[in-house]
C-alpha positions as CSV (number, residue, x, y, z in Angstrom):
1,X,-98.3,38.0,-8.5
2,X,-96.0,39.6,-5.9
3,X,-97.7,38.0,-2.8
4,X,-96.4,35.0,-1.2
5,X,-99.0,32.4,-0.6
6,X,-98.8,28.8,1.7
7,X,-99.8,25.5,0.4
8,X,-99.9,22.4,2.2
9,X,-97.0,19.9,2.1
10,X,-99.1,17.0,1.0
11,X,-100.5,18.4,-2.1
12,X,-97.1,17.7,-3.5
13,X,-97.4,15.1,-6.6
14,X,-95.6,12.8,-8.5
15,X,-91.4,12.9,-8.7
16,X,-90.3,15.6,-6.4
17,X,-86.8,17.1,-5.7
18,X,-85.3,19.9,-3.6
19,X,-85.5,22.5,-6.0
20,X,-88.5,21.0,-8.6
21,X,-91.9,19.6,-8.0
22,X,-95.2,19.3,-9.2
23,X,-98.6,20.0,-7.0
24,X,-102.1,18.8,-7.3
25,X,-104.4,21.3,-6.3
26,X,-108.1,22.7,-7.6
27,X,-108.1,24.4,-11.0
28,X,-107.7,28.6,-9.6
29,X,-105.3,27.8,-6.9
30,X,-102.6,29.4,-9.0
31,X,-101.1,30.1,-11.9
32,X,-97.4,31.1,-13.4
33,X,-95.0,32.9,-11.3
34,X,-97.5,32.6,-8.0
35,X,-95.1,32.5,-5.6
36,X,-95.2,30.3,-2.5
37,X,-93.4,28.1,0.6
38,X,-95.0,25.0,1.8
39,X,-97.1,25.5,5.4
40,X,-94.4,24.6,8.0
41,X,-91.3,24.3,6.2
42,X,-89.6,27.3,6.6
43,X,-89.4,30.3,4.7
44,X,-87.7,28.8,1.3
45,X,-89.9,30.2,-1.5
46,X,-91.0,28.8,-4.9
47,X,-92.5,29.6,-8.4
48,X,-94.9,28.1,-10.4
49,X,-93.8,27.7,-14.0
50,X,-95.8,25.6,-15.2
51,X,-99.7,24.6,-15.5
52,X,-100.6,21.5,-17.0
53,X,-104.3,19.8,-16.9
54,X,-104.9,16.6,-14.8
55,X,-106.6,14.2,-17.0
56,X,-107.7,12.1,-14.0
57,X,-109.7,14.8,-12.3
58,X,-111.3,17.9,-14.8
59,X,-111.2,20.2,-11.3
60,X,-107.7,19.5,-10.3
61,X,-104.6,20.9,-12.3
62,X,-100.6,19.6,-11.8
63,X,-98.4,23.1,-11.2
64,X,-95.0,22.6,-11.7
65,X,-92.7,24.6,-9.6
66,X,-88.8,25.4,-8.7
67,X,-86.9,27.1,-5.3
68,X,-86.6,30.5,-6.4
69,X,-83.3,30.8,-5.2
70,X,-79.7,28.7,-5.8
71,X,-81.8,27.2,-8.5
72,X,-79.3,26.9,-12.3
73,X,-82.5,25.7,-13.8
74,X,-85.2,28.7,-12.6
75,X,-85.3,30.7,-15.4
């Protein structure tokens, strides 16, 4: 996926840090290496890396992500 897409802050979930995260968002809303920035902050961009299932909720899914830039750990 080349295009850059917006996601609200608060669908951030979980343990969170400046260059890692996790969101909680319907299953579809992406997938690995959708790229996006969070509605408001700025123009710092991030990748999803992972998609895991969300027990709790069958229609929800927990994307992890990381900062696409100054990241060591975005491989």
């Amino acid at each position: 996926m080349t295009d850059v897409v917006s996601f609200d802050p608060k669908s951030r979930c979980g343990k969170t840090a400046e260059r890692w995260g996790n969101l909680l968002l319907p299953k579809g809303a992406a997938e690995v290496d959708t790229r996006f920035v969070f509605e408001g902050e700025g123009e710092t961009t991030y990748r999803v890396s992972r998609v895991n299932a969300f027990p709790q909720d069958p229609g929800k899914r927990l994307y992890y992500y990381l900062r696409t830039c100054d990241n060591p750990n975005n491989s």
